[in-house]
C-alpha positions as CSV (number, residue, x, y, z in Angstrom):
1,X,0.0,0.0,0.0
2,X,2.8,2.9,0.9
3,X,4.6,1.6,-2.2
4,X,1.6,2.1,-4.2
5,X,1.4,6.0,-2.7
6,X,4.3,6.9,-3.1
7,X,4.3,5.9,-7.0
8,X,0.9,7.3,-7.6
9,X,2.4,10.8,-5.7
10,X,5.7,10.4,-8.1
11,X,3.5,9.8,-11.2
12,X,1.4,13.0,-10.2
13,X,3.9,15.2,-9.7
14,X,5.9,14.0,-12.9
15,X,2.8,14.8,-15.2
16,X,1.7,18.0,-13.4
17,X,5.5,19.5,-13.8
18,X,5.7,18.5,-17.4
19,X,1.8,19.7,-18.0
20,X,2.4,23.2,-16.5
21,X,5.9,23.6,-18.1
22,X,4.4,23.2,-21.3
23,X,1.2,24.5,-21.3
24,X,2.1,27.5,-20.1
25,X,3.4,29.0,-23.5
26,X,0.4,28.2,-25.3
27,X,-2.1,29.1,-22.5
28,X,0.0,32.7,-21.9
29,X,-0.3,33.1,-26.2
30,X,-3.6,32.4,-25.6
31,X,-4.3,34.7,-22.9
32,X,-2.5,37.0,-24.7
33,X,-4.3,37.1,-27.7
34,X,-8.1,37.2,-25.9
35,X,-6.8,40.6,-24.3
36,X,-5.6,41.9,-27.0
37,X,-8.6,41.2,-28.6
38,X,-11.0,42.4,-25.7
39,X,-8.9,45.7,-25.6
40,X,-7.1,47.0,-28.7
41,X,-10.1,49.7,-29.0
42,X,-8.4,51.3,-25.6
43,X,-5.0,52.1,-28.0
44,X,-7.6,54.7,-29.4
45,X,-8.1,57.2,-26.3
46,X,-4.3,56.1,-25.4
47,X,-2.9,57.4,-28.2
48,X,-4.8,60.8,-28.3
49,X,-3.9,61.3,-24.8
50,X,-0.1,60.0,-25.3
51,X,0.2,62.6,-28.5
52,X,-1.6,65.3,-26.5
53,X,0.4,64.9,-23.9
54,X,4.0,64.7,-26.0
55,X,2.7,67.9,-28.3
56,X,-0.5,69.5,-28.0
57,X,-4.3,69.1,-27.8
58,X,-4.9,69.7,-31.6
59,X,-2.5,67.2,-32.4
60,X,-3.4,64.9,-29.9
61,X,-7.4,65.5,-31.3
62,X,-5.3,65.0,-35.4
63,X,-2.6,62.8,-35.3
64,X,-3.1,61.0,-32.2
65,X,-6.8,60.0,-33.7
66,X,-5.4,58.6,-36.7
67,X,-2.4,56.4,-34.7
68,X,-5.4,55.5,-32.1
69,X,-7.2,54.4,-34.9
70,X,-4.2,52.3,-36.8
71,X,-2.9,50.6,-33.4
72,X,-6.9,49.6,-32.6
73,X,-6.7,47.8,-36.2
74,X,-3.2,46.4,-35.5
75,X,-3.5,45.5,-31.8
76,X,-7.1,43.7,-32.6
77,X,-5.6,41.7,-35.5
78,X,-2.4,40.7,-33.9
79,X,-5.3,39.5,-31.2
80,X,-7.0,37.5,-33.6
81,X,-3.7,35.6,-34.7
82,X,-2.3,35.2,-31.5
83,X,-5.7,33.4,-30.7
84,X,-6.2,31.1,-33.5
85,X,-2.5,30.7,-33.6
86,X,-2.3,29.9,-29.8
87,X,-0.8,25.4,-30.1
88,X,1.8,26.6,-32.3
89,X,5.0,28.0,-31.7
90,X,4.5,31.0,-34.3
91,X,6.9,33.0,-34.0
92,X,9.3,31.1,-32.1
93,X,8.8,30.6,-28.8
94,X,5.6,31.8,-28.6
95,X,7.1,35.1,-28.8
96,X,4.8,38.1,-28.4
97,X,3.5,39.2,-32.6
98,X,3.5,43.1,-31.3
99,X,5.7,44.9,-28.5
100,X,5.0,46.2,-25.8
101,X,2.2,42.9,-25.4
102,X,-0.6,44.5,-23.9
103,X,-1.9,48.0,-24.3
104,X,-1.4,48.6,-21.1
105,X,1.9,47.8,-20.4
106,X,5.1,50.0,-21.2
């Protein structure tokens, strides 16, 4: 019986390391792509503020609509790849498809 523990405990903890080591890759690609998707509309008001902020309002109202409009399109569609591509290792790695990864981040 303790034998029979201690290899069900071993088999568990074998699968469950090499489950988590590589499904998190695909699952983060994944989780990646669904954000992008729920927010790339938010690079719109980003960008007029960032460009307001950087030059003026009237550029911020001109040129930062037309970036928030382009990155929405961009961040959206890199969204939708990252998604459907999410079990393969496209790009390598499951490297992020557009930098910074999130619209929120830096």
């Amino acid at each position: 019986m303790k034998k029979g523990i201690i290899m069900f405990v071993a088999i568990v903890a074998i699968v469950g390391i090499a489950t988590a080591c590589y499904a998190q890759d695909p699952g983060k690609k994944l989780m990646r792509g669904l954000a992008n998707i729920v927010t790339g509309w938010v690079e719109l008001p980003k960008n007029i503020y960032d460009t307001s902020v950087e030059d003026n309002v009237f550029s911020g109202l001109t040129i930062g609509l037309a970036k928030g409009v382009g990155m929405t399109i961009v961040r959206t569609g890199a969204g939708i790849y990252e998604t459907v591509t999410f079990p393969f290792p496209i790009p390598e790695e499951y490297a992020p498809v557009l930098e910074p990864e999130y619209v929120f981040s830096e």
